[in-house]
C-alpha positions in Angstrom: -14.2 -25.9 34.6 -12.1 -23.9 32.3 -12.0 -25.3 28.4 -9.7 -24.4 25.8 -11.1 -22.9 22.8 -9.4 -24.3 19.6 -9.4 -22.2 16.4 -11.6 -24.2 13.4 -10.1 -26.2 10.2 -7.6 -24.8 8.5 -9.5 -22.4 6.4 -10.2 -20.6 9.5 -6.8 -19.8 10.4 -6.5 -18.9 7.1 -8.9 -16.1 7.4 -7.6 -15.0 10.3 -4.1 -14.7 9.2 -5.5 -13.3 6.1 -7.3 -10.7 8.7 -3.8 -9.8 10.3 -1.7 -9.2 7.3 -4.4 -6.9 5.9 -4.3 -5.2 9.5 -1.0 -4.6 9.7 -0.4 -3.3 5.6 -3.5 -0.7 6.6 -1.1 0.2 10.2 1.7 1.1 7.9 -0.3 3.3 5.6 -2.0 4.8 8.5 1.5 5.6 10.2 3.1 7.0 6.7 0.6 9.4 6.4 0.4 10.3 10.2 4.4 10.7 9.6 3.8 13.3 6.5 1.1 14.8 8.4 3.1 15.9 11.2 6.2 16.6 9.1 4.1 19.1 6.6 2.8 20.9 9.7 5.8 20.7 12.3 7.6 24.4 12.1 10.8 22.9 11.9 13.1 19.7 12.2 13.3 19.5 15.8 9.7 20.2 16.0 8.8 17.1 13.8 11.2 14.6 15.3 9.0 15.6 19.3 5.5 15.2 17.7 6.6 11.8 15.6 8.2 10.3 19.2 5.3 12.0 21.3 3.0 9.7 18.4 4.9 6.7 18.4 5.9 6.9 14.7 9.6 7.2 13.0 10.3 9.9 10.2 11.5 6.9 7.7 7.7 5.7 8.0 6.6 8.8 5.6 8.9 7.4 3.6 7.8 3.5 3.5 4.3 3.9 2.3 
């Protein structure tokens, strides 16, 4: 028998939202200084546009945060 788990009151939900928008603030600092990272140690622009796609991360991300 398979039950469905339901989230609490409200205030839970709250939390957990709470939980997600503080995730995904700490994502984009962590990606603007991955971004600046590569881009101070990349030997040239070429260079630093590979390593940002081979990571997953944009050059405007440096930028954002």
């Amino acid at each position: 028998m398979i039950t469905e788990r339901r989230i609490g009151p409200v205030r839970e939900r709250d939390r957990l939202a709470e939980a997600r928008a503080d995730e995904k603030i700490q994502t984009v600092i962590q990606n603007g200084k991955a971004a600046r990272t590569v881009a101070d140690h990349a030997d040239n622009a070429d260079d630093c546009q590979r390593l940002l796609e081979m990571l997953g991360l944009e050059a405007l991300e440096g930028k954002r945060s």
